[in-house]
C-alpha atoms as one frame of an Amber mdcrd trajectory, in Angstrom:
protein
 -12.209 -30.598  24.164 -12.569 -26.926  25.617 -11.632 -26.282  28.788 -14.579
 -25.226  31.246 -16.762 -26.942  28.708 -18.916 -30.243  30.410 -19.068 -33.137
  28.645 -21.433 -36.142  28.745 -20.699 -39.901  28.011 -22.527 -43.103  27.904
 -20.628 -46.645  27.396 -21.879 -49.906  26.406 -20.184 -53.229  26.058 -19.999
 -55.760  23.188 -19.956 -59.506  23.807 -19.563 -62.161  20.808 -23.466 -62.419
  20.856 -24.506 -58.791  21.121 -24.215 -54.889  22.749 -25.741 -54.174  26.449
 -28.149 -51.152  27.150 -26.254 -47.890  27.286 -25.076 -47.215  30.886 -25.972
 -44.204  32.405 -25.084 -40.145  31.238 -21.531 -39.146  32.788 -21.143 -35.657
  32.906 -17.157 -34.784  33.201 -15.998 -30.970  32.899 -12.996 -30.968  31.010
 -11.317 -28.899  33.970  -8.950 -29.222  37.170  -8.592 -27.674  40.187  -6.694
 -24.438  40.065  -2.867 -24.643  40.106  -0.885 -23.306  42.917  -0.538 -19.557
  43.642   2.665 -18.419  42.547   3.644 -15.857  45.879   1.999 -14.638  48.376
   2.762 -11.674  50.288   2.125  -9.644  53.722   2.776  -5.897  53.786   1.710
  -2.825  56.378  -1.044  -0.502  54.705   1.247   2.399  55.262   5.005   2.443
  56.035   6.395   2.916  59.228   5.210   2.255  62.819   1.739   3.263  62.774
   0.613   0.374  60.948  -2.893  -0.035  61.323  -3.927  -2.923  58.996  -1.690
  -5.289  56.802  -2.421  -6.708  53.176  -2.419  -9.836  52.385  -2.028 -10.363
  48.349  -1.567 -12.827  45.868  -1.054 -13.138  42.072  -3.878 -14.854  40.260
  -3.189 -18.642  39.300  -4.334 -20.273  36.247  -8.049 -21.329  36.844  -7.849
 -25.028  36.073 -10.276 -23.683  32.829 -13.494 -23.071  35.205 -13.711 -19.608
  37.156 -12.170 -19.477  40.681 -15.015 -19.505  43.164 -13.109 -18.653  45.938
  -9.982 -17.966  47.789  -9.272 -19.393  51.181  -7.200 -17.281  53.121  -5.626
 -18.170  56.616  -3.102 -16.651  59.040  -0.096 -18.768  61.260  -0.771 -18.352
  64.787   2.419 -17.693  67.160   2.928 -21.149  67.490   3.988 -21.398  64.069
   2.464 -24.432  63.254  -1.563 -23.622  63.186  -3.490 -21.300  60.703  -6.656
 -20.068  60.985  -8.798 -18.357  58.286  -9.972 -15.471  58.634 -13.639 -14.457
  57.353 -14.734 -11.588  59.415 -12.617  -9.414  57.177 -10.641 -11.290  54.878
 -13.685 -13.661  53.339 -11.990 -14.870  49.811 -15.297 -15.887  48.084 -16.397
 -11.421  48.142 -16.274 -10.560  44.939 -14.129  -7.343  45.749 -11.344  -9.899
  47.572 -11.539 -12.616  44.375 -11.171  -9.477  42.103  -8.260  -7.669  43.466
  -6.359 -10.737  44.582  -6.032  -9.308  48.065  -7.493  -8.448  51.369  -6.805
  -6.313  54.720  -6.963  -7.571  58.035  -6.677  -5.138  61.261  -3.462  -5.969
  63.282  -5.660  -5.884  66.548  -7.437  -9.235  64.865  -3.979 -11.028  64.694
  -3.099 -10.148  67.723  -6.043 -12.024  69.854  -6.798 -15.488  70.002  -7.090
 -17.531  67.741  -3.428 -15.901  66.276  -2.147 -14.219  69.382   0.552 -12.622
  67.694   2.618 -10.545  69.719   5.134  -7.065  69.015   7.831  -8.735  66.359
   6.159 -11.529  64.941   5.716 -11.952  61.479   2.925 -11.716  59.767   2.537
 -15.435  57.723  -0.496 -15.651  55.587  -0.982 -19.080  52.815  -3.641 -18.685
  50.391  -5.256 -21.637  47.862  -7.924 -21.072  45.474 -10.837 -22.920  44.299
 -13.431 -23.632  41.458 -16.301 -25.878  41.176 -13.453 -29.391  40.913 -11.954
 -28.420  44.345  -9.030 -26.799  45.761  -5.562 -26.226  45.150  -2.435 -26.680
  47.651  -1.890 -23.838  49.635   0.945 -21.148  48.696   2.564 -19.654  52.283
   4.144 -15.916  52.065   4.912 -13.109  54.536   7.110 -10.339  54.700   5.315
  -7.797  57.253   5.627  -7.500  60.816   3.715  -6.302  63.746   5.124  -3.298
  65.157   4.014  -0.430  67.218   5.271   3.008  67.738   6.470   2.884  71.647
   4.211   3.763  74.267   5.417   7.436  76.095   7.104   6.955  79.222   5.317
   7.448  82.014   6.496   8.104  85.797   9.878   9.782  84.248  11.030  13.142
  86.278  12.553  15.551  84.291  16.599  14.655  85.047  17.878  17.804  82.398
  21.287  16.257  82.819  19.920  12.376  81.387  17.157  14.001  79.053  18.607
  17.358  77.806  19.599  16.895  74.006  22.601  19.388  73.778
């Protein structure tokens, strides 16, 4: 057999006195569904505290021999039980997401309802992938953070003695 290939059987039975009518075309693809994703990660489009977006990215998993149709991408909420997918930006069946195995999300989208993520929480993406036979399990990752430069003091009087750096 070839894997991705479709293949078509008929069966009939045999009694002492004969053979019955052919039963009706099968078609079986000699496929799965895709295995598991090996890691998944999170990680800040740029370094440092002015983190705009984070990445979300994944290594490719072996197809289960038909082409992967889709990736389903979803995001823990702060009750770090729930996940939600994500499809205004992170929409794994675009071909420029299933290509590059990865996607960016704007923090200010994990930050409102339905993930209401706050300053410190991590960042906790899982990510399956699919072909024409169905899904795999889901692979969980993270690694990022939400963080925020610090907002400028406000109301603070110039005290030379508390503020002055020599």
């Amino acid at each position: 057999m070839i894997a991705g290939s479709d293949y078509v059987f008929r069966v009939r039975a045999k009694s002492t006195i004969d053979y019955s009518d052919w039963s009706l075309p099968v078609t079986i693809p000699a496929a799965s569904v895709p295995e598991p994703i090996a890691s998944v990660t999170t990680a800040p489009d740029v370094p440092g505290l002015d983190m705009k977006n984070i990445i979300v990215s994944w290594e490719k998993p072996f197809d289960g021999g038909l082409p992967i149709t889709r990736y389903t991408i979803k995001f823990r909420h702060i009750d770090a039980e729930s996940f939600s997918e994500e499809t205004s930006q992170c929409l794994g069946s675009e071909s420029d997401i299933k290509n590059n195995l990865k996607c960016t999300v704007q923090i200010g989208i994990l930050t409102t309802d339905p993930y209401s993520l706050s300053w410190g929480s991590e960042i906790i993406a899982k990510v399956s992938a699919s072909n024409r036979i169905g899904e795999s399990i889901y692979t969980e990752g993270g690694g990022a953070f939400i963080v925020s430069r610090p907002d400028r003091p406000i109301f603070v009087s110039n005290m030379p003695d508390v503020t002055d750096a020599t």
